[in-house]
C-alpha positions in Angstrom: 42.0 73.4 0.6 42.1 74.2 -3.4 45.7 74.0 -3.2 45.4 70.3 -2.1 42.8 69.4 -4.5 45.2 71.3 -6.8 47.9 68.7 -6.4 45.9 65.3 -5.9 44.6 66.6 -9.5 48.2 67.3 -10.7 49.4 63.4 -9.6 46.1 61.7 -11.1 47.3 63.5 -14.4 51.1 62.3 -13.6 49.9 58.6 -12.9 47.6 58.6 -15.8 50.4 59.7 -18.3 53.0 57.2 -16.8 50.7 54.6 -17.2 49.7 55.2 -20.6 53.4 55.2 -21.5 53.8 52.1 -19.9 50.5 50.3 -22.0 52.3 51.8 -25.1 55.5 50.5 -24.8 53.8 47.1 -23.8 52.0 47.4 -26.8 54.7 48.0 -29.4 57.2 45.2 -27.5 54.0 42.7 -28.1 53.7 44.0 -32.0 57.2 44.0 -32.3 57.9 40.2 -31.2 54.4 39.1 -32.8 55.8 40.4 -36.1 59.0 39.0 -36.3 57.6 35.6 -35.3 55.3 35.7 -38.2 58.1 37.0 -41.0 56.6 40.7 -40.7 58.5 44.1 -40.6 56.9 46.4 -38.4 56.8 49.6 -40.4 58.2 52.7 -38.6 58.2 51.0 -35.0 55.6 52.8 -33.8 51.9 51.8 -32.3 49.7 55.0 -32.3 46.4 55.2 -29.8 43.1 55.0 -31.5 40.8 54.4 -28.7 40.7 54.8 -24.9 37.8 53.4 -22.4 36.9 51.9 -19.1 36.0 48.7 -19.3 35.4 45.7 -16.7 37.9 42.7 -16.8 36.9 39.0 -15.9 37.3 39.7 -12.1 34.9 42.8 -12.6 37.5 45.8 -11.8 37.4 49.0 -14.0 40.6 49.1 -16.2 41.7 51.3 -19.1 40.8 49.2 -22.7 43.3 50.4 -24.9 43.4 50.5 -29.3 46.1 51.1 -30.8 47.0 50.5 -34.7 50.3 49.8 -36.6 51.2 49.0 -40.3 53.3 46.2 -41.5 54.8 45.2 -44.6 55.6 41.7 -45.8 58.1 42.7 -48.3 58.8 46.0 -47.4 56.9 47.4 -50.5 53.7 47.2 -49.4 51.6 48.3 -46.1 49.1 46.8 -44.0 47.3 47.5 -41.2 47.1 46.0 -37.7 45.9 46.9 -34.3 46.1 45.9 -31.2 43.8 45.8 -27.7 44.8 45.8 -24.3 43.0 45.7 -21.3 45.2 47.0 -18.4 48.6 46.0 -19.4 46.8 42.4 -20.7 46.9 41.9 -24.7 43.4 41.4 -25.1 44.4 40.7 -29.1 46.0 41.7 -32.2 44.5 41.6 -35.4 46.3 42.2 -39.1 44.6 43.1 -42.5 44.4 41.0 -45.0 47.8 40.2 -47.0 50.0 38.0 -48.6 51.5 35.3 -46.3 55.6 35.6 -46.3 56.0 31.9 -46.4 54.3 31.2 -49.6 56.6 32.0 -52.7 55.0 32.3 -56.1 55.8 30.7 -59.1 
């Protein structure tokens, strides 16, 4: 009997890890298109998890809410920050820091 709850234990873990991955890269091909729509770079193409919870959607089921924060330069001199949140593999929203808008040129 411990052997079975050995292996259901083993392929929760398994699930849980493949679908993290697959949040991830949702997460970094949403940054990564979000960025070069608004004239960003996306600095060291990377997302990195800050947060992880269970949290009810609009229908009411339990899914995973995920964080995860980036940086971003305008000019490639300077950083920001930005994060993202998804619910399930939904973009719940992304969010940048402050900084100087790339279509604006001074004088």
């Amino acid at each position: 009997m411990s052997e079975i709850i050995f292996i259901i234990i083993l392929l929760a873990i398994g699930w849980f890890w493949s679908n993290s991955l697959k949040a991830r890269e949702i997460a970094l091909a949403v940054v990564s298109n979000y960025c070069r729509k608004m004239n960003l770079q996306l600095l060291d193409d990377y997302v990195a998890l800050t947060g992880l919870w269970p949290k009810r959607d609009d229908t009411g089921k339990i899914k995973a809410w995920r964080s995860y924060i980036f940086e971003f330069s305008v000019s490639g001199a300077e950083r920001y920050h930005g994060k993202i949140v998804l619910l399930g593999s939904k973009v719940e929203g992304i969010y940048l820091e402050p900084h100087r808008d790339p279509n604006q040129f001074d004088s």
